[in-house]
C-alpha positions as CSV (number, residue, x, y, z in Angstrom):
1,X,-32.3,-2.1,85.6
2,X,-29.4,-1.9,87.8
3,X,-28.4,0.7,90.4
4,X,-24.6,1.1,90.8
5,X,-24.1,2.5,94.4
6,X,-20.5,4.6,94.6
7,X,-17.3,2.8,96.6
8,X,-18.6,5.1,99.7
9,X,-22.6,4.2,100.2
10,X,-22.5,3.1,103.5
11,X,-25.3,0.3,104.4
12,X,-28.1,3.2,105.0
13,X,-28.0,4.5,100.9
14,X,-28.4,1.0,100.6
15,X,-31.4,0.6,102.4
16,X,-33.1,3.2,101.0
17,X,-32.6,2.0,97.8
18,X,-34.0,-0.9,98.5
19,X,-37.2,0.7,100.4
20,X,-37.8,2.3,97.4
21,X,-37.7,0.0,95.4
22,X,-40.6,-1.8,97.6
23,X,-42.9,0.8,97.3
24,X,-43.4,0.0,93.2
25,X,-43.4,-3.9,94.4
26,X,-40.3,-4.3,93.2
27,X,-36.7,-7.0,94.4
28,X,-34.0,-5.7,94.8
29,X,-31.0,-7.8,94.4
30,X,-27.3,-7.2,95.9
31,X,-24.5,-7.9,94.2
32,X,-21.2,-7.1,96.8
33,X,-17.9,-6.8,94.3
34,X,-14.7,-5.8,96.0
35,X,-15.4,-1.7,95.2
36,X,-18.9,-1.3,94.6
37,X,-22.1,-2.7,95.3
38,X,-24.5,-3.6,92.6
39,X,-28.3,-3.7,93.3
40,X,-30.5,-5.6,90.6
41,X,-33.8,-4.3,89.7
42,X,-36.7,-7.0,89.0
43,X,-40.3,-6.9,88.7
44,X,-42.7,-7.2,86.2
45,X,-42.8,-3.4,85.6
46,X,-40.3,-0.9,86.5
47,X,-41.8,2.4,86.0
48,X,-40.2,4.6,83.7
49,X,-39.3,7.4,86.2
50,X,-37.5,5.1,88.6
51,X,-34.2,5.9,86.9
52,X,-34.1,8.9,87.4
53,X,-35.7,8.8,91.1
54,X,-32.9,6.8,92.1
55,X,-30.0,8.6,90.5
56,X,-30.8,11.7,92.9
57,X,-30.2,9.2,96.1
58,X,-27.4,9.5,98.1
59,X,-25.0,6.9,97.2
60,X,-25.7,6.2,94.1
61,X,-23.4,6.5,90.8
62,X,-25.7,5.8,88.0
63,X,-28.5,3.6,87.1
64,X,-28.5,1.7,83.6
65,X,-31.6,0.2,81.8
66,X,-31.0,-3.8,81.4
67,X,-32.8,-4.7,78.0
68,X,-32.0,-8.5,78.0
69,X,-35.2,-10.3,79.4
70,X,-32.8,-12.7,81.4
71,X,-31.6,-10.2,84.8
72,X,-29.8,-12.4,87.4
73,X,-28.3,-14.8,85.1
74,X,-27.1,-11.7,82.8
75,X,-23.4,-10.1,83.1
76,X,-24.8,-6.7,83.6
77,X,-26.2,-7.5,86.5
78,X,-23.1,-9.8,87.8
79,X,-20.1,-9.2,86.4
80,X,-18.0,-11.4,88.2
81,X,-18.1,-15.5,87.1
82,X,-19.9,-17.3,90.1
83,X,-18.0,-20.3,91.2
84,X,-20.6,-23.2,91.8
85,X,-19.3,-25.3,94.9
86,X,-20.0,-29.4,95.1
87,X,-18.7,-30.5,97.9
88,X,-15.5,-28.6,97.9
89,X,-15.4,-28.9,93.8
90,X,-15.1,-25.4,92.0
91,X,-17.2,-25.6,89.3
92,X,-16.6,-22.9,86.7
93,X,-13.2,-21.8,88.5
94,X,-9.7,-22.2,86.7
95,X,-10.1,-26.1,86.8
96,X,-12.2,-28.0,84.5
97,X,-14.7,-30.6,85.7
98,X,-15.0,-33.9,84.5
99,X,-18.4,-35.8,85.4
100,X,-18.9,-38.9,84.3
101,X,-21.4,-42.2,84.9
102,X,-24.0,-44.1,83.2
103,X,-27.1,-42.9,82.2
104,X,-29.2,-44.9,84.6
105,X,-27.9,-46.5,87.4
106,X,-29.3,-50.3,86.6
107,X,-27.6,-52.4,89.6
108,X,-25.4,-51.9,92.3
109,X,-22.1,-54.1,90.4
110,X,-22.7,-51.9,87.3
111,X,-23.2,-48.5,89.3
112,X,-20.5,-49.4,91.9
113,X,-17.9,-50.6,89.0
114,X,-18.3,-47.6,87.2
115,X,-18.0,-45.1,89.8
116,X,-14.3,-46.8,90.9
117,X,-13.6,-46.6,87.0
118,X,-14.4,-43.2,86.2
119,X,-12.8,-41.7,89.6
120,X,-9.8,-44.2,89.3
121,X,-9.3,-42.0,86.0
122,X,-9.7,-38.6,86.7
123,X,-13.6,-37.8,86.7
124,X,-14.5,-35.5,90.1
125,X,-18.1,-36.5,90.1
126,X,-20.0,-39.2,89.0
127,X,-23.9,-39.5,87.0
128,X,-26.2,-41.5,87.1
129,X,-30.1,-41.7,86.6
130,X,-32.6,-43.0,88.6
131,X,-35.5,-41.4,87.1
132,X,-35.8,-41.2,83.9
133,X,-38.0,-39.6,80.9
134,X,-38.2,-41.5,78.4
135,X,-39.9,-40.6,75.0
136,X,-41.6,-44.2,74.8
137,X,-43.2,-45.5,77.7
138,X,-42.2,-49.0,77.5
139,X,-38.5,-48.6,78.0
140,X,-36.5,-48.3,81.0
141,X,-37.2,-45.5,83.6
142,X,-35.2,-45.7,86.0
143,X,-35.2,-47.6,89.3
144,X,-36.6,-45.0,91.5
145,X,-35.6,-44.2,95.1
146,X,-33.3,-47.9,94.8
147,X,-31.2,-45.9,92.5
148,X,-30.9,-43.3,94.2
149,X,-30.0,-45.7,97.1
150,X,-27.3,-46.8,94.8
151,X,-25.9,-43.1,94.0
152,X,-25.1,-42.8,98.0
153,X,-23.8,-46.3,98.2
154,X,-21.3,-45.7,95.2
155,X,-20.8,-42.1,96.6
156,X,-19.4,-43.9,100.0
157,X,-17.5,-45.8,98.4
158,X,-15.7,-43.7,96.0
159,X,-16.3,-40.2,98.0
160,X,-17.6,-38.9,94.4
161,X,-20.4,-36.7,94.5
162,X,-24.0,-37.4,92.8
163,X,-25.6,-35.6,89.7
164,X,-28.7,-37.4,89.3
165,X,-31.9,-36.3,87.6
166,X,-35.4,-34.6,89.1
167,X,-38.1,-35.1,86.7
168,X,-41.2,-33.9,88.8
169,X,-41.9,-31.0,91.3
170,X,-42.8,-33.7,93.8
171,X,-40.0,-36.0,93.7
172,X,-37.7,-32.7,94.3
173,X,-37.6,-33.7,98.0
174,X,-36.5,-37.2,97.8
175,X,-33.7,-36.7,95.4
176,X,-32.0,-34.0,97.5
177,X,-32.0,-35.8,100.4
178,X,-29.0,-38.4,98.1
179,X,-28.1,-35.8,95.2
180,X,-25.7,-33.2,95.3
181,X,-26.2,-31.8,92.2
182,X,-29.9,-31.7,90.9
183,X,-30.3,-32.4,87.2
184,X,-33.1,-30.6,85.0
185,X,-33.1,-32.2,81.9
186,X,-33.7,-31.2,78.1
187,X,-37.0,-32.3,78.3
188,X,-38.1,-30.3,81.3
189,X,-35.8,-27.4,80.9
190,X,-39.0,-24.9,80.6
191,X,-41.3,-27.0,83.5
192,X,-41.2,-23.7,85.4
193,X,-42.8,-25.1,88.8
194,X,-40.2,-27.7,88.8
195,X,-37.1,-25.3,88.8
196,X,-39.3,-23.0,91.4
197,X,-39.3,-26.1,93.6
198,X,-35.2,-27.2,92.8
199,X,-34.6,-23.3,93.4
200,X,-35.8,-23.5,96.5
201,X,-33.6,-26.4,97.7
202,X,-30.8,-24.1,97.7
203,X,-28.8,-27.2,96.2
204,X,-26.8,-26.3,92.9
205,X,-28.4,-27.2,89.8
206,X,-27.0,-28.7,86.5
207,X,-29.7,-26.9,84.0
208,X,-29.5,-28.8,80.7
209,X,-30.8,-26.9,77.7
210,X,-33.6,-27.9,75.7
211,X,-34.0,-30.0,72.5
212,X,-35.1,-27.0,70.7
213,X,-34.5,-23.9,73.2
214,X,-33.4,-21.0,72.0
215,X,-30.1,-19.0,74.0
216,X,-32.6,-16.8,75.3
217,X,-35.3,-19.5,76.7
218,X,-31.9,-21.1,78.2
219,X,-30.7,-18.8,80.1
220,X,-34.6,-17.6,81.1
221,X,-35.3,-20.9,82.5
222,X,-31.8,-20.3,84.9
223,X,-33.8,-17.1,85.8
224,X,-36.4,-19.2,87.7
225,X,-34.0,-20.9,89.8
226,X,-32.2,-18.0,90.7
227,X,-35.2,-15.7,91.2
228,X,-35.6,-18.0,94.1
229,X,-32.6,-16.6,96.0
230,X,-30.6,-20.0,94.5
231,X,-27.1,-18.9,92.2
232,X,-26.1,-21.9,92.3
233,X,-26.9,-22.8,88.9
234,X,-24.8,-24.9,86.2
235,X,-25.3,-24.3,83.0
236,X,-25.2,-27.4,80.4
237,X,-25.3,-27.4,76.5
238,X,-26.1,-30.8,75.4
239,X,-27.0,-30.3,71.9
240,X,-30.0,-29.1,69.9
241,X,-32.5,-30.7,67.5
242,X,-31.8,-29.6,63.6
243,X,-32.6,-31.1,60.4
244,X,-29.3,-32.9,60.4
245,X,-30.0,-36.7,61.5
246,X,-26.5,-38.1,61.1
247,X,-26.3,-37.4,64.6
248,X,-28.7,-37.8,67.6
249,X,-28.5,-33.3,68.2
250,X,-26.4,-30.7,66.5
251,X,-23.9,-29.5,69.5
252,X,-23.8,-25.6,69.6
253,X,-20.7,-24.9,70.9
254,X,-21.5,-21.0,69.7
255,X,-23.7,-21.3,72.8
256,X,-21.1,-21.9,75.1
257,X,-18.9,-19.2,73.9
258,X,-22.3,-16.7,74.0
259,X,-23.0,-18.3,77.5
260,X,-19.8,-17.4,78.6
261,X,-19.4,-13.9,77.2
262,X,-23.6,-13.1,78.7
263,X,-24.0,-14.8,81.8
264,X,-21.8,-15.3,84.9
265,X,-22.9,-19.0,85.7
266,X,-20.6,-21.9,84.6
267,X,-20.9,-23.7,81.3
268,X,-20.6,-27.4,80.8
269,X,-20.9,-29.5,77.8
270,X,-22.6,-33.4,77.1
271,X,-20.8,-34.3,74.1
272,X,-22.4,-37.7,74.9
273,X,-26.0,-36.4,74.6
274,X,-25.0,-33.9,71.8
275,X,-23.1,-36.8,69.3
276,X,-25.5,-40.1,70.1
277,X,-22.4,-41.8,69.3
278,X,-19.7,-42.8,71.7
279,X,-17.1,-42.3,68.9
280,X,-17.6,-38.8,68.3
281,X,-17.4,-37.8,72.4
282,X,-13.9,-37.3,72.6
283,X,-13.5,-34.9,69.8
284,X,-16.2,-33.2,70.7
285,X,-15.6,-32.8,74.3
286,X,-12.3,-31.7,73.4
287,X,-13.8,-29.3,71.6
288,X,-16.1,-27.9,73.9
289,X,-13.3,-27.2,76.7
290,X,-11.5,-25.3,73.7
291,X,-14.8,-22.9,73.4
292,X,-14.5,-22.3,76.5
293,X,-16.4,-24.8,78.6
294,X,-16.2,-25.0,82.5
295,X,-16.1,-29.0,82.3
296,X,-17.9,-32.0,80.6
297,X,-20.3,-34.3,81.3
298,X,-19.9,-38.1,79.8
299,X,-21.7,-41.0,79.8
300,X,-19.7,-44.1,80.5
301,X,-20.7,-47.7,80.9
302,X,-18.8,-50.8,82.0
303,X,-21.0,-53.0,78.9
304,X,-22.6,-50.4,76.5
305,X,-23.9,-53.1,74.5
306,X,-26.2,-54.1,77.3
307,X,-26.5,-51.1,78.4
308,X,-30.7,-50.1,79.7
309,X,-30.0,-46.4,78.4
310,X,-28.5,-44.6,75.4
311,X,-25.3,-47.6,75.3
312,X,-24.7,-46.0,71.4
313,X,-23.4,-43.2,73.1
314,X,-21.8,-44.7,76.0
315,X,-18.2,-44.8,76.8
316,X,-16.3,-48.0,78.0
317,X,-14.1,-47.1,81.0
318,X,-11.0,-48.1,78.8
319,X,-12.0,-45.4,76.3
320,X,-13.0,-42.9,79.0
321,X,-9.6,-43.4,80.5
322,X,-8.0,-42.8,76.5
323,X,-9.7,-39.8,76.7
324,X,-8.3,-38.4,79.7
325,X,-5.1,-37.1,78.4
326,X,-5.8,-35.2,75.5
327,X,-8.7,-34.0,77.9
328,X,-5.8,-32.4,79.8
329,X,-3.7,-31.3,77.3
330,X,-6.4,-29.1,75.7
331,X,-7.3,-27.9,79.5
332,X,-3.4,-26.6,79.6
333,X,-3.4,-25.2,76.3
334,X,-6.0,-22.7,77.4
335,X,-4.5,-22.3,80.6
336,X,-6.5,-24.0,82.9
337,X,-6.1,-27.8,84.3
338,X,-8.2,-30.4,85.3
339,X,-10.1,-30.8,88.5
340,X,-7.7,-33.2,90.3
């Protein structure tokens, strides 16, 4: 439920509002838009009279009933797009971002070289893993706390800031002290104590959807991170498992559209993670910004070949850079640019 106060409730209605809604053991969330204040309702159960309780307070417009499980993350309850900040980078403003890195950060020349590439042509942040789930255990995972050593290192060098992955409640610490973005990936997109503990960092969050999540599990899992006082969330398609096998996921770029039209959070796409094969990334990342998309998120590695990680789906910096321009030529066709 929301409560839509009128352009004249003065801090007091407010307050009340709010003090009522703690009696029933219910959070009550403000949402401040230039002419009217919003307050969100959640709890567990909202008892069926509270509407019309609250519509009798001074102050108060009119309450509506929310019946999309998903609150915070949902339009109705913020209409206005939130604008996700990295460093001083606008994520899901009128620019497009463009992240881009390896999968896992495997030395400091191959981390180091690729940052200079990928800023040298056009990407505003850089990727990299230094943990890593893996579905066998007897392949590369990541160099741990060195890699994330690494990040900062190629971070100082290139002023680029670092989306890295946070596979564990525990390691949630360490990794913010070097990330700037925290990565939840596919695999742990519905490990709800994990994006309790992110949440609670305060740090944004790229949110990566899962191999087989619905829209609705999606944008539920955001829910945790937000319920714990933390908007800044990024939302991430990366492709779902069907029964096609041609390629590694099926990308649902219906869900960035959806995302876009029911929630306020920013939408970006991995076209790298959604193809499996480093041919098919431009077209579909092209794609993706055409639907809609707030940015993309690319992997690109100096020697794909050797690559540790996922080099079949791995961009050379030559290509990465042949990619750039139609990348903003699509961005300008939709009105909107590139983060510079």
């Amino acid at each position: 439920m929301i409560v839509i106060m009128r352009s004249n409730a003065t801090a007091d209605h407010i307050e009340a509002v709010l003090e009522r809604l703690q009696e029933y053991e219910l959070k009550g969330h403000l949402i401040h838009g230039e002419e009217r204040t919003i307050v969100g309702v959640v709890g567990a159960a909202i008892p069926p009279t509270l509407q019309e309780e609250l519509e009798v307070f001074d102050g108060v417009q009119e309450t509506l009933r929310i019946t999309r499980p998903y609150k915070l993350t949902g339009r109705e309850f913020h209409p206005h797009d939130t604008i996700v900040d990295v460093c001083g980078i606008k994520v899901g403003g009128n620019a497009c971002v463009v992240i881009a890195g390896p999968c896992a950060v495997e030395s400091e020349a191959q981390i180091i070289e690729t940052a200079r590439a990928v800023r040298e042509y056009g990407a505003t942040m850089l990727r990299g893993g230094a943990f890593k789930p893996r579905s066998s255990p007897y392949t590369f995972r990541g160099l741990g706390e060195l890699g994330l050593q690494l990040l900062a290192q190629a971070r100082a060098e290139t002023g680029l800031p670092i989306v890295t992955e946070v596979i564990t409640p525990t390691d949630v610490e360490l990794v913010a002290r070097y990330a700037d973005v925290l990565q939840i990936g596919a695999r742990n997109m519905q490990n709800y104590q994990l994006l309790e503990e992110v949440g609670r960092t305060g740090k944004p969050v790229l949110l990566k959807r899962g191999l087989s999540a619905t829209f609705e599990e999606w944008l539920l899992s955001a829910e945790y991170v937000v319920a714990q006082g933390n908007p800044n969330v990024i939302l991430c398609e990366r492709g779902i498992r069907t029964f096609e096998t041609a390629t590694r996921n099926t990308l649902d770029l219906n869900a960035v559209a959806l995302a876009k039209r029911r929630s306020h959070l920013p939408v970006i796409v991995d076209p790298s993670h959604g193809t499996g094969k480093w041919y098919l990334v431009q077209p579909l990342a092209l794609a993706a910004l055409a639907a809609g998309a707030d940015g993309i998120i690319i992997e690109v590695h100096p020697d794909p070949d050797r690559a540790r990680s996922d080099g079949n789906q791995s961009l050379t910096p030559e290509n990465f850079a042949r990619m750039m321009p139609p990348l903003r030529a699509i961005a300008a066709a939709m009105g909107r640019s590139l983060v510079a």
